[in-house]
LOTOR-177502 format. One line per field, with one value per residue (C-alpha): y, z, x; residue in three letters; residue number from 1. Coordinates in pm, 1 decimal, always signed. Each point is the difference from the previous one (the first is absolute). Last residue first. Example, Ala and Ser with C-alpha at 12.3 -4.5 7.8 and 13.67 -1.06 7.14 Angstrom:
% residues 2
y c(-106.0,-344.0)
z c(+714.0,+66.0)
x c(+1367.0,-137.0)
res c(ser,ala)
n c(2,1)
***
This chain:
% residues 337
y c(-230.9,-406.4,-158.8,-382.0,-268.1,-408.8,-256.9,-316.8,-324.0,-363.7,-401.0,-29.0,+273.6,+414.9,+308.4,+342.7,+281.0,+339.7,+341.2,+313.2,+281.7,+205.2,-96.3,+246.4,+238.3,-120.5,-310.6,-97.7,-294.8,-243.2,-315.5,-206.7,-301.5,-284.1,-235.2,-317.9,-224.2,-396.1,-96.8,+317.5,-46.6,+248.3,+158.4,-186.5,+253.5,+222.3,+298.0,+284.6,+209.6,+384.7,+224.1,-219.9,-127.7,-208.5,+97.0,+82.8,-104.5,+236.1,+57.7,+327.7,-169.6,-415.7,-265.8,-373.7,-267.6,-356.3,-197.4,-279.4,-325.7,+67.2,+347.0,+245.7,+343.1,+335.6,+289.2,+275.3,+308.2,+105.1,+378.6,+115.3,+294.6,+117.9,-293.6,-308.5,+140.2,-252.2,-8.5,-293.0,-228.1,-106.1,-412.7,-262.1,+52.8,-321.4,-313.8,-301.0,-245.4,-357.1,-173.7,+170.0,-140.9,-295.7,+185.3,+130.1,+364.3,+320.5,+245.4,-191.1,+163.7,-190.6,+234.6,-195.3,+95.6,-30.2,+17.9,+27.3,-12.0,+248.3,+114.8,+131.4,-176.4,+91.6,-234.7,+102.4,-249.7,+22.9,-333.4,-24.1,+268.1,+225.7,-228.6,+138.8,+324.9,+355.0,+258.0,+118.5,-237.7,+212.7,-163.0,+178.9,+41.5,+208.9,-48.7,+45.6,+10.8,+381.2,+59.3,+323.0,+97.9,-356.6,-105.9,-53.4,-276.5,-36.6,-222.5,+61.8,-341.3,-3.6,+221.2,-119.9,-115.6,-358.0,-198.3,-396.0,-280.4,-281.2,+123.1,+360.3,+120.0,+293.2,+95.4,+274.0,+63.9,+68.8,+324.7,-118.3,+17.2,-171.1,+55.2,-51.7,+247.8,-126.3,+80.3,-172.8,+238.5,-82.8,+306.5,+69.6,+247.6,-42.1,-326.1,-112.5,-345.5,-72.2,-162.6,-37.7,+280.4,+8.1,-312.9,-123.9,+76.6,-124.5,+322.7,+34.2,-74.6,-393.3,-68.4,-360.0,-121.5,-96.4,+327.4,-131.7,+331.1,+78.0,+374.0,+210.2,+328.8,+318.6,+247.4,+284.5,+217.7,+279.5,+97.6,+287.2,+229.7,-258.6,-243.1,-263.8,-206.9,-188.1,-289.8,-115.3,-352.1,-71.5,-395.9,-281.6,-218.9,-262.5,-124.0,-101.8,+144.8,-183.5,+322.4,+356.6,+276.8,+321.3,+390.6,+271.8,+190.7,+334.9,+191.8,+259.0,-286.3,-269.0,-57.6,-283.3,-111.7,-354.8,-255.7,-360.1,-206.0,-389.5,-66.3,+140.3,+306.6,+91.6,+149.0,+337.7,-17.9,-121.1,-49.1,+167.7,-14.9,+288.2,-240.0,-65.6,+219.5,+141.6,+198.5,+234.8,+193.3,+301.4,+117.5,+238.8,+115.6,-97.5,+86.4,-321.3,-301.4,-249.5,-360.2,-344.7,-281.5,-303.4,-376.5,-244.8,+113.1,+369.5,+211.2,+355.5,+126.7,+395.1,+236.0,+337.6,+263.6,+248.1,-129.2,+322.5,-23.0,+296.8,+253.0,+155.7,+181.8,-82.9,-175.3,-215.4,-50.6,+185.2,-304.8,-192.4,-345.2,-328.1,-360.8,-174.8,-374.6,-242.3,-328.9,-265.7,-303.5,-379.1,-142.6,-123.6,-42.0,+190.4,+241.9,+51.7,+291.8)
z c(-1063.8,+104.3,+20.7,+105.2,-49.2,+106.6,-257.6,+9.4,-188.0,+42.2,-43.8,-223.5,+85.0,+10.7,+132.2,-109.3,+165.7,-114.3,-39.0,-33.7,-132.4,+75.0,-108.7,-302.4,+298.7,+63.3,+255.5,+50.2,+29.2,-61.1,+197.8,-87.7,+255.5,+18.6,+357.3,-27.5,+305.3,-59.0,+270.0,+285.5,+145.4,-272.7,-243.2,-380.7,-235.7,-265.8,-191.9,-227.5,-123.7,-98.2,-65.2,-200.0,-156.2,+36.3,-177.4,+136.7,-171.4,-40.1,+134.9,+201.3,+138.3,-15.9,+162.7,-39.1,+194.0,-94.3,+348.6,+163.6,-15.0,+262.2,+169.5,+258.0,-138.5,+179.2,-229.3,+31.8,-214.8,+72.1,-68.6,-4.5,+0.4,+317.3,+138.6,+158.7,-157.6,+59.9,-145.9,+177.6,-117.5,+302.2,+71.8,-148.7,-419.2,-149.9,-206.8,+65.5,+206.4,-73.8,+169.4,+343.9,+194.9,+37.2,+157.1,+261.4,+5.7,-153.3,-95.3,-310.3,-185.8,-281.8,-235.6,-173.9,-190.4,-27.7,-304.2,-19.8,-267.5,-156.8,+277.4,+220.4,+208.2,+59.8,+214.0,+148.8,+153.7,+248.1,+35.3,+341.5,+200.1,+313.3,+259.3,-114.4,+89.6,-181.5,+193.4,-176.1,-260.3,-294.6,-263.4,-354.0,-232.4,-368.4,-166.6,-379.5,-194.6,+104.6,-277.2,+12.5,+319.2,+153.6,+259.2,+364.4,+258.4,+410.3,+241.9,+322.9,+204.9,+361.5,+181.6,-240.7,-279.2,-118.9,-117.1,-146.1,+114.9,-270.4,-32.5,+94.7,-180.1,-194.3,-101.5,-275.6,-125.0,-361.1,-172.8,-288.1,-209.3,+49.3,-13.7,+298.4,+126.6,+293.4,+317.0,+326.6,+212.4,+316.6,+273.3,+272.7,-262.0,-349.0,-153.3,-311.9,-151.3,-318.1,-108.8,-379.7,-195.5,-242.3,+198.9,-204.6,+153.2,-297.1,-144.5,-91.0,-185.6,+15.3,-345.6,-14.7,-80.2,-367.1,-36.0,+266.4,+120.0,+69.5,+20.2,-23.0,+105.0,-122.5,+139.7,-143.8,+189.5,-88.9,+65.2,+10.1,-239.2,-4.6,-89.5,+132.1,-43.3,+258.6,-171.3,+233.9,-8.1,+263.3,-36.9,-150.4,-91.4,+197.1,-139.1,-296.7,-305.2,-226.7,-101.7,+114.8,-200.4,+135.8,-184.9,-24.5,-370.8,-8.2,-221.8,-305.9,-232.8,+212.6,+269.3,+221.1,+345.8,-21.8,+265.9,-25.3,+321.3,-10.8,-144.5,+363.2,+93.6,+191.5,-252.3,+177.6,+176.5,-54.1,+159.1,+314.3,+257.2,+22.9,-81.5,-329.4,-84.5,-329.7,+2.8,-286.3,-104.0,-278.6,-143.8,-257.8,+11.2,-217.3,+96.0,+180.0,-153.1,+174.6,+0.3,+243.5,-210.4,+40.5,-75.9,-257.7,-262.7,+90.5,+172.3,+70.7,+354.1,+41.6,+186.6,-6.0,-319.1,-98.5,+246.7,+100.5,+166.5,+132.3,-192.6,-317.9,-239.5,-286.2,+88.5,-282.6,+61.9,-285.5,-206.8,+86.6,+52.7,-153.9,+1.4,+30.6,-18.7,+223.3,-153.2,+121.4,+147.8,-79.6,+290.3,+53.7,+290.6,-107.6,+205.0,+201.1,+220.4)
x c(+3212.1,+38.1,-287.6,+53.4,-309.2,-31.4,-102.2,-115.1,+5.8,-114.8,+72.8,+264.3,+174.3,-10.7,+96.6,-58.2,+212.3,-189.5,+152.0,-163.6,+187.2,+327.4,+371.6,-49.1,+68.9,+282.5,+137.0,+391.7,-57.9,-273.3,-7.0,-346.2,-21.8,-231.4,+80.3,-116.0,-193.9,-72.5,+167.1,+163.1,+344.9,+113.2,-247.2,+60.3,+181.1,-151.5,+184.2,-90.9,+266.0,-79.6,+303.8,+272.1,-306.5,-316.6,-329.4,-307.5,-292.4,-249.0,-343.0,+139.5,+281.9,+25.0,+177.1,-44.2,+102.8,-68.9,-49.1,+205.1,-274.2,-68.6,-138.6,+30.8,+112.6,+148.8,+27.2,+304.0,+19.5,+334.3,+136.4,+409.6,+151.0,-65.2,+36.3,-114.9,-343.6,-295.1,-358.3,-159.3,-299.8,-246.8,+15.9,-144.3,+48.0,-127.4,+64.1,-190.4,+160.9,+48.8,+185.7,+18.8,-336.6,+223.3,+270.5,-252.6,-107.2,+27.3,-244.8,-157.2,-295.0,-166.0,-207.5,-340.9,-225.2,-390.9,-234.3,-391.7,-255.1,-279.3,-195.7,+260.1,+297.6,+383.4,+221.6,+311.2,+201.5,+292.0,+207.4,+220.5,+181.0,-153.3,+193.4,+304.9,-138.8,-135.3,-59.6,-342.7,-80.1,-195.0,-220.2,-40.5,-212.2,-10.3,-330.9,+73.5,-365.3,-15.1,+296.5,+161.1,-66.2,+102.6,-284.3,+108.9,+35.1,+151.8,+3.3,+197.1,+128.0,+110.8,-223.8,-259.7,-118.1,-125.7,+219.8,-168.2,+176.6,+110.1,+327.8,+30.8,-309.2,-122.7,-333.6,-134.7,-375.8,+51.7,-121.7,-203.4,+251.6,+313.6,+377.3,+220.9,+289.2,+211.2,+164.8,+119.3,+130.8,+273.9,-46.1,+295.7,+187.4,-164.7,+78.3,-167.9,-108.8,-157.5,-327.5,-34.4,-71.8,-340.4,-84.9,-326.1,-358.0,-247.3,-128.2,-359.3,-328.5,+49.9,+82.4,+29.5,+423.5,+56.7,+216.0,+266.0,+91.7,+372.8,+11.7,+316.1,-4.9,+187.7,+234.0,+241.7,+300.3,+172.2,+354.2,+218.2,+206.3,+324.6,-209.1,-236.6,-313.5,-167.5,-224.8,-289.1,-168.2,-303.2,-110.9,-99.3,+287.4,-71.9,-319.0,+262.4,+148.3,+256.2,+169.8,+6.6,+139.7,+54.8,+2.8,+119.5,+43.1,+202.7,-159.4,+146.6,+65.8,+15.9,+247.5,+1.0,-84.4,-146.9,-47.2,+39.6,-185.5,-12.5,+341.0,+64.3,+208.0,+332.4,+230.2,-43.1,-319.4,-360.5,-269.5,-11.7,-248.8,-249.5,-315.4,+178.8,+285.5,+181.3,+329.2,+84.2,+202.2,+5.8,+338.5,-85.8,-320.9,-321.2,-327.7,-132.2,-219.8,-163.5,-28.3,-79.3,+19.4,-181.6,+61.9,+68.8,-250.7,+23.0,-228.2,+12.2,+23.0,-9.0,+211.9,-130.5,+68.7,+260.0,+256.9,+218.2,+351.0,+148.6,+104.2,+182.7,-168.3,-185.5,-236.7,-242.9,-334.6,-89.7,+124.0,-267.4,+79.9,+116.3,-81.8,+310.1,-42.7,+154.5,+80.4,-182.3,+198.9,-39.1,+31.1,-353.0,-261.6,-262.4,-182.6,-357.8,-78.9)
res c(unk,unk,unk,unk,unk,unk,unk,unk,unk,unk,unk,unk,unk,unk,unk,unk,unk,unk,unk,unk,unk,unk,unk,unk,unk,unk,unk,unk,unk,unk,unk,unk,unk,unk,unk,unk,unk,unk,unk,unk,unk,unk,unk,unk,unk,unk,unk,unk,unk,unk,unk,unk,unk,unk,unk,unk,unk,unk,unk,unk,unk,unk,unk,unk,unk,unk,unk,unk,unk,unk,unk,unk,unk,unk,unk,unk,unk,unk,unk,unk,unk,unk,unk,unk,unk,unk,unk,unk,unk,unk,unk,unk,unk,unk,unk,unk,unk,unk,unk,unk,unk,unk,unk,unk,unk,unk,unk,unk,unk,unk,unk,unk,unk,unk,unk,unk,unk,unk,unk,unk,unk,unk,unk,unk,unk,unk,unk,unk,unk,unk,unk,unk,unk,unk,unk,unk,unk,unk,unk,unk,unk,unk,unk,unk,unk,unk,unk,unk,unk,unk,unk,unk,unk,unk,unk,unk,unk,unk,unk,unk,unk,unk,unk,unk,unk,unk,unk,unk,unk,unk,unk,unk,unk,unk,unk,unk,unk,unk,unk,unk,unk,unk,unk,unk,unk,unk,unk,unk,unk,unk,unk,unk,unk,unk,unk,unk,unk,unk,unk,unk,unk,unk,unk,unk,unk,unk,unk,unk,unk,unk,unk,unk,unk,unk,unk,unk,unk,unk,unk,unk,unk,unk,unk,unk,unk,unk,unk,unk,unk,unk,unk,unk,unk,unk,unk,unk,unk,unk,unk,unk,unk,unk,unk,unk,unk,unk,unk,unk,unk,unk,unk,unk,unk,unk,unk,unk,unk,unk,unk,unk,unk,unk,unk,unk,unk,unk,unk,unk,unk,unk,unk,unk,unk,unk,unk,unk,unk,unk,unk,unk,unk,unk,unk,unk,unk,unk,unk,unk,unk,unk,unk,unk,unk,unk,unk,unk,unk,unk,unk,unk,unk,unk,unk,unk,unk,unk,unk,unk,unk,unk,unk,unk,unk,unk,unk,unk,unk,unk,unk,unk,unk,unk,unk,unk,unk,unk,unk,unk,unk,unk,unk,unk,unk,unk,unk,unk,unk)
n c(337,336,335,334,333,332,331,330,329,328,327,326,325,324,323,322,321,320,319,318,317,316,315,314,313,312,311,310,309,308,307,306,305,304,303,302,301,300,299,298,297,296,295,294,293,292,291,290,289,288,287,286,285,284,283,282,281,280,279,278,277,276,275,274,273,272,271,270,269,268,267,266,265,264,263,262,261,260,259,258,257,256,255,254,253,252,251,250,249,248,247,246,245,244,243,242,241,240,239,238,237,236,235,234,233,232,231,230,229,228,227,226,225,224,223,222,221,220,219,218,217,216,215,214,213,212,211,210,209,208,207,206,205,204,203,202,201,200,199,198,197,196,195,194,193,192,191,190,189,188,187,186,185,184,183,182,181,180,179,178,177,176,175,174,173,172,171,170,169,168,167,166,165,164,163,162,161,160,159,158,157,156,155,154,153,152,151,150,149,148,147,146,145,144,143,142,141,140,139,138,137,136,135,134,133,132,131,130,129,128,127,126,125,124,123,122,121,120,119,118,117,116,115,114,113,112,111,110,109,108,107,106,105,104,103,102,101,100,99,98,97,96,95,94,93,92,91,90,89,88,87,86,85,84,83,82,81,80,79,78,77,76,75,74,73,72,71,70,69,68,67,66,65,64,63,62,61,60,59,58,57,56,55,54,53,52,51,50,49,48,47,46,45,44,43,42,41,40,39,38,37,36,35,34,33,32,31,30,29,28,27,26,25,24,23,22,21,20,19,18,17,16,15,14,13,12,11,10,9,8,7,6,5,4,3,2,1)
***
């Protein structure tokens, strides 16, 4: 894809739609059409149109992290959420693209009726590259880590057609599998150009840390990764640390009227925190505070809490604890229901 660097801005032109599209009763969110890139001459926009209802929100994401949040955004992203006619148009601007702003973007919609979520893409081909008859692996989501009782999983979705053969590393060492490590790789339904893999480190040590890599091969090019793992260690292994979840999330009740969602986080710099139910922000009240402290006795080690008391019903979803810093994210899961 090939842009213009310029600041002038293009104004965003409504287009229209059928008319028979139209609900008219009240529901859920409805986009009348996919997400779809469009071009502009300082960047992209991402666009779609919904059915109107009052009080729509949104919340946008790239490879499942976040974007945007209250008053929290870049001059890099401006999203749209406004009424038209009888359409509610959605839509993100990105500016002054780079390589690194290829990706998967979603927009979760809400209201009070429910929600509805839309994806799209984003490509960055350099169109005076060969054709090579294929897909080039590119990291569709970057490596992430997960903990699942005494088994650490390194995931990640990569792009390329034909299917790529896959290796990962631990520095320079290649893994091969075995009573300590489980390899594992499917196709996404949807798409069989997304190869989802993953590497599994049963019982997981302090001597199991270092730099994972995941490389991805096929005819047309390769592409590695890298995830740094740090278990603990020296002070001078301490400075910087990316951030992760290491230990198993806990759900605790104190009492009966009260619920904690509890995530345990090494990392430095002190992470970002952010909490989310059903693909939503949450938002602190009187009822819902979110809180992180560092972990007594312990360097580099933070404590994310969510208090909510007295739970409802309305309580119920899935909740996720994201963390983040300047040198990685993570994210560990709570249902509540």
């Amino acid at each position: 894809m090939s842009t213009q660097s310029t600041t002038q801005k293009t104004p965003i032109v409504d287009k229209g739609l059928d008319a028979q599209t139209i609900k008219k009763l009240p529901g859920p969110p409805e986009f009348t059409e996919e997400l779809r890139m469009r071009q502009e001459t300082d960047g992209v926009l991402l666009e779609s149109f919904l059915i109107y209802e009052p009080e729509h929100q949104a919340t946008w994401f790239k490879d499942d992290v976040p974007l945007l949040g209250a008053l929290d955004f870049e001059e890099k992203y401006q999203p749209f959420l406004e009424r038209r006619g009888d359409w509610t148009y959605c839509a993100l601007a990105i500016r002054h693209l780079s390589n690194d702003d290829a990706g998967n973007y979603m927009v979760n919609v809400r209201n009070k009726h429910g929600e509805k979520a839309n994806h799209v893409r984003l490509s960055m081909k350099d169109e005076n590259a060969p054709t090579r008859g294929g897909i080039e692996p590119t990291f569709f989501r970057k490596p992430s880590s997960r903990q699942e009782g005494k088994k650490l999983h390194l995931e990640c979705e990569i792009e390329a057609l034909p299917r790529p053969d896959i290796f990962w590393y631990l520095g320079t060492c290649q893994i091969e599998e075995g009573e300590k490590y489980t390899l594992f790789r499917a196709i996404q339904p949807s798409n069989p150009n997304i190869h989802f893999v993953r590497l599994t480190i049963n019982d997981p040590s302090s001597a199991d840390g270092g730099n994972y890599v995941v490389k991805a091969v096929n005819s047309v090019g390769e592409k590695d990764c890298t995830l740094a793992l740090n278990f603990g260690g020296e002070a001078e292994d301490e400075e910087n640390v990316p951030a992760r979840i290491y230990e198993q999330p806990l759900l605790l009740q104190p009492n009966p009227s009260t619920l904690v969602l509890e995530a345990h986080i090494h990392a430095n710099p002190r992470p970002k925190i952010t909490w989310l139910c059903n693909g939503d922000f949450v938002k602190e009240t009187e009822k819902k505070v979110a809180h992180l402290e560092a972990k007594a006795g312990e360097k580099n080690k933070w404590v994310a809490t969510l208090t909510i008391t007295n739970p409802m019903k309305s309580d119920a979803g899935d909740y996720k604890c994201s963390v983040k810093n300047k040198w990685g994210t993570d994210y560990t899961t709570f249902q509540l229901g």
